[in-house]
N, C-alpha and C positions, 0 to 999 in steps of 0.2 A: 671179503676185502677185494677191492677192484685191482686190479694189475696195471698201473700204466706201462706205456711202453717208453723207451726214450727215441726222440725224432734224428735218425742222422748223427751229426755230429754237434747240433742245436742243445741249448741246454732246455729247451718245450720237453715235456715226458706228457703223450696224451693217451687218453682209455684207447682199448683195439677196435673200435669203429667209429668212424668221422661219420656224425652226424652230416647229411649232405641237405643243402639250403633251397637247389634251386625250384625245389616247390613253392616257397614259402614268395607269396605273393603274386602266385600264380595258378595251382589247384589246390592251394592251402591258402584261406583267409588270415589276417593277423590273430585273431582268437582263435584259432585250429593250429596257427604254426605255433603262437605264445605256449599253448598246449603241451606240442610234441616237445617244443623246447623245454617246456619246465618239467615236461617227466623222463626226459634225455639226461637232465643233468641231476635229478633227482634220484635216478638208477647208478649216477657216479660217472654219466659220460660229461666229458668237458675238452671237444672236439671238434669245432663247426665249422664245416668248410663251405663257401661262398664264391659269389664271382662279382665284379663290376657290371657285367654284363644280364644278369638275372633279373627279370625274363623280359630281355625285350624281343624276346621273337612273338608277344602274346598285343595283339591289337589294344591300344590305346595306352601300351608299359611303354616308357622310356628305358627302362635298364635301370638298376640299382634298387627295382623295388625289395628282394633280399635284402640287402645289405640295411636298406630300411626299416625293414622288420625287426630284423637283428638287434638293429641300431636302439628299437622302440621299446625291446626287450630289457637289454641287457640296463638301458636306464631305468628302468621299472622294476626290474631285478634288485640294483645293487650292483652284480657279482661279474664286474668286468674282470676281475683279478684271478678268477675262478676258473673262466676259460680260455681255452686257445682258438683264436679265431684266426681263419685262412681265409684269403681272398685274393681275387687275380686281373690281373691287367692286360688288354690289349683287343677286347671285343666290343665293348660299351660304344653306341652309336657315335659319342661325342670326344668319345676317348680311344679312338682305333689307332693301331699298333705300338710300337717299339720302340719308338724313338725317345731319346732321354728326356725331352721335355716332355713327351707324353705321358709316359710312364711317374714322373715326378707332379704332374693337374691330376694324374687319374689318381694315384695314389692321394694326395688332399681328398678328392672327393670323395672318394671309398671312407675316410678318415670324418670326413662330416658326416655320409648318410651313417654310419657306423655308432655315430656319438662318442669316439674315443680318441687317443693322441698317439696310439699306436697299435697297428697288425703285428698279429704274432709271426703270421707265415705269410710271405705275399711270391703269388707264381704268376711269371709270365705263362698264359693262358694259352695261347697255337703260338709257335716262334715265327719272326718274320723274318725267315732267310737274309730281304732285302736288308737286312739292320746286322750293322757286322756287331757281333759277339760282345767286341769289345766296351762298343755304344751301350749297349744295353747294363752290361756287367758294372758298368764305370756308373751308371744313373742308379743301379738297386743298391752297390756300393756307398753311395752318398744318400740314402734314404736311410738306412743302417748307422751310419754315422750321425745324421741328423734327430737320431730316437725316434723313426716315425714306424721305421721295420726291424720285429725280435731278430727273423729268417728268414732269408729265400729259397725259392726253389721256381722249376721248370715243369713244364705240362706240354704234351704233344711236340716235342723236339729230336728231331731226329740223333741218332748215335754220333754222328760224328759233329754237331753242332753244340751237343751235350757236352764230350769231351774239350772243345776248343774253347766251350765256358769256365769251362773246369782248372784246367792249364791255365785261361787271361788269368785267375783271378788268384793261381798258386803264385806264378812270375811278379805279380803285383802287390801280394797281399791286400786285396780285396774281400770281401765278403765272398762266400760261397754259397753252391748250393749245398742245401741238406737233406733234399727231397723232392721227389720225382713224381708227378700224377699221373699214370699211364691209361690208358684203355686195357685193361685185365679182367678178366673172369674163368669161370670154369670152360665156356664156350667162345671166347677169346683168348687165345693164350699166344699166337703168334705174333700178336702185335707188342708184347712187352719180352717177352724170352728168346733172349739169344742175348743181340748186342748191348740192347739198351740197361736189360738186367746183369750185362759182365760187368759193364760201368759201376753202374748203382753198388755193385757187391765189391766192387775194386776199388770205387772211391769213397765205401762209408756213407751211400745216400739211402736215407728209406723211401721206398714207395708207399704211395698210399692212391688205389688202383681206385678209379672213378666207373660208373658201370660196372661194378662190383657184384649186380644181379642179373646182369644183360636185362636191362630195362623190366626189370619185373620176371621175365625169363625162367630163372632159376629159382621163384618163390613156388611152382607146380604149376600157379593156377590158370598156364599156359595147355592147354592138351589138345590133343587131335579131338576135332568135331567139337570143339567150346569157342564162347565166344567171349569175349571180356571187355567189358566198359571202361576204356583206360586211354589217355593220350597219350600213350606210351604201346598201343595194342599193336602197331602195327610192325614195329619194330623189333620187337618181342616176340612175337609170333611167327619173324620168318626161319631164327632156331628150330624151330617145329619140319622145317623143311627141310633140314641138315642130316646125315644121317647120327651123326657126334651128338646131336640137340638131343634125339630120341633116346639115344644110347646114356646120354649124362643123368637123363631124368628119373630112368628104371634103376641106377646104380645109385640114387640121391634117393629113392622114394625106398631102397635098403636098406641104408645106412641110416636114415630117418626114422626108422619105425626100428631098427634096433635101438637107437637112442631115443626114441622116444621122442625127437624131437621135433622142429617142422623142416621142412625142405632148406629155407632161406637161410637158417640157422648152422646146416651143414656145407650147404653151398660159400658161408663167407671163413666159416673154420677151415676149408680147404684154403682157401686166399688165403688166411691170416696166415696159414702154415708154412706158406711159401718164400722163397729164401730172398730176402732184405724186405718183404711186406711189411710195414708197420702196422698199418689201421686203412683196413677197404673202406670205402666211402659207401654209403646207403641211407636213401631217404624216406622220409616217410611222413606223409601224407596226416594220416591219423593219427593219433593217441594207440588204435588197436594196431596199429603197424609198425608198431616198436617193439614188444616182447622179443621176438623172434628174431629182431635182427642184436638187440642188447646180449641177447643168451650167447651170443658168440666167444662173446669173455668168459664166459663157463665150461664153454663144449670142446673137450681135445680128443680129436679121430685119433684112431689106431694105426699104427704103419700101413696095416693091410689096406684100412680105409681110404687113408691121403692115399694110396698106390689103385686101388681100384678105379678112382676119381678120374685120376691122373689117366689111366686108360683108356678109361669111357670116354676121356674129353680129347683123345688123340686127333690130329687131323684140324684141331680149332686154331 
């Protein structure tokens, strides 16, 4: 039986790994992403998280080809009802930043390329400092009101801009956030622990940590003297130069063959373990690049383990 989790303070309850999108229409064709989709949800995940923005950084995309996909799926499917879909606003060529009217065009069109009449979870994607707090909170607010958004939440926003969202939207009774998408991994860990993770745990938000495998990183098939065919190699591959990278790999490639399991599999058990994580985000390309990160919902380390990890990854 699959375990969902529950999001925040959100009434969404999703599996513990968010299926992550922005392959899909980018090194994933629609018959490759339709794939990983239908054996994602097939396994009992019902999770998928997206962006506006996916992938216009790829010559001849506009942006929203995801969400497109998605959108091609889930009609073809049926099974709008089924999952929870996350999507986010403020990077789409035609739809940049924060401003309440922005944010209110970008959300419609998220909502057509999507083929639905409402996002489960919609995150402001990098925060725009220049956009006070309140602007923004008052426009996700009235998207919520208007049935077009289940939940909000926040991605790459600093601690104290987090909190003052937090605060506008208690004073007001506004919509809140319920959930945080951080930069977190085994070989990242300073960019979500300390402030950002006091909040999260103090105001009832779950994360759900994006780069969840340091870009492929922490599935092994990164080593010293290997080369790896990946648009993703390059940045994956400078973990390798860390002294922490080397160290998390030998403590992963232990705990992996006592469990029997693969690397990726313990790399996101250690995430999921971690205190307000909901569901790490991990994508996947193929049909054969799902096992491994699915088994997550199955795999629970031992004190000693999550403490071993935690170790090895000091310094990140």
């Amino acid at each position: 039986m699959t375990s969902l989790r529950k999001l925040g303070s959100s009434d969404l309850e999703v599996f513990p790994l968010s299926l992550g999108g922005n392959v899909f229409g980018w090194t994933a064709d629609e018959s490759q992403s339709f794939a990983v989709l239908d054996a994602y949800t097939a396994a009992g995940g019902n999770f998928i998280d997206t962006a506006d923005s996916y992938s216009a950084w790829i010559e001849g995309n506009q942006g929203g080809e995801s969400e497109t996909v998605i959108g091609k799926w889930l009609k073809a499917r049926g099974n709008r009802s089924d999952v929870v879909i996350a999507t986010k606003v403020s990077q789409h060529p035609d739809y940049q930043g924060l401003s309440a009217a922005n944010i209110k065009a970008a959300a419609d069109a998220s909502l057509r390329r999507l083929g639905t009449d409402h996002i489960d979870l919609y995150y402001t994607h990098f925060d725009r400092p220049e956009v006070p707090v309140e602007e923004i909170v008052s426009a996700l607010d009235e998207l919520v009101k208007a049935g077009k958004v289940r939940a909000i939440a926040a991605s790459n926003i600093s601690p104290e801009r987090l909190q003052a969202s937090l605060d506008f939207s208690d004073r007001e009774g506004f919509a809140r956030y319920v959930a945080l998408q951080p930069h977190y991994n085994l070989v990242s860990r300073s960019t979500y622990e300390g402030a950002l993770q006091t909040i999260a745990s103090r105001e009832g938000l779950a994360a759900v940590p994006y780069f969840a495998l340091a870009k492929g990183f922490l599935t092994g098939k990164y080593r010293p003297g290997t080369t790896v065919e990946s648009a993703r190699a390059e940045g994956a591959g400078a973990y390798l130069e860390k002294e922490e990278g080397i160290r998390v790999l030998a403590a992963l490639d232990e705990i992996a063959e006592a469990h029997g399991a693969e690397l990726a599999t313990v790399a996101l058990a250690w995430l999921a373990a971690q205190p307000t994580v909901a569901a790490p985000i991990a994508s996947a390309r193929t049909v054969e690049q799902l096992p491994a990160l699915l088994a997550v919902d199955k795999l629970t380390l031992t004190e000693g383990e999550l403490a071993k990890l935690t170790e090895a990854s000091q310094g990140s």
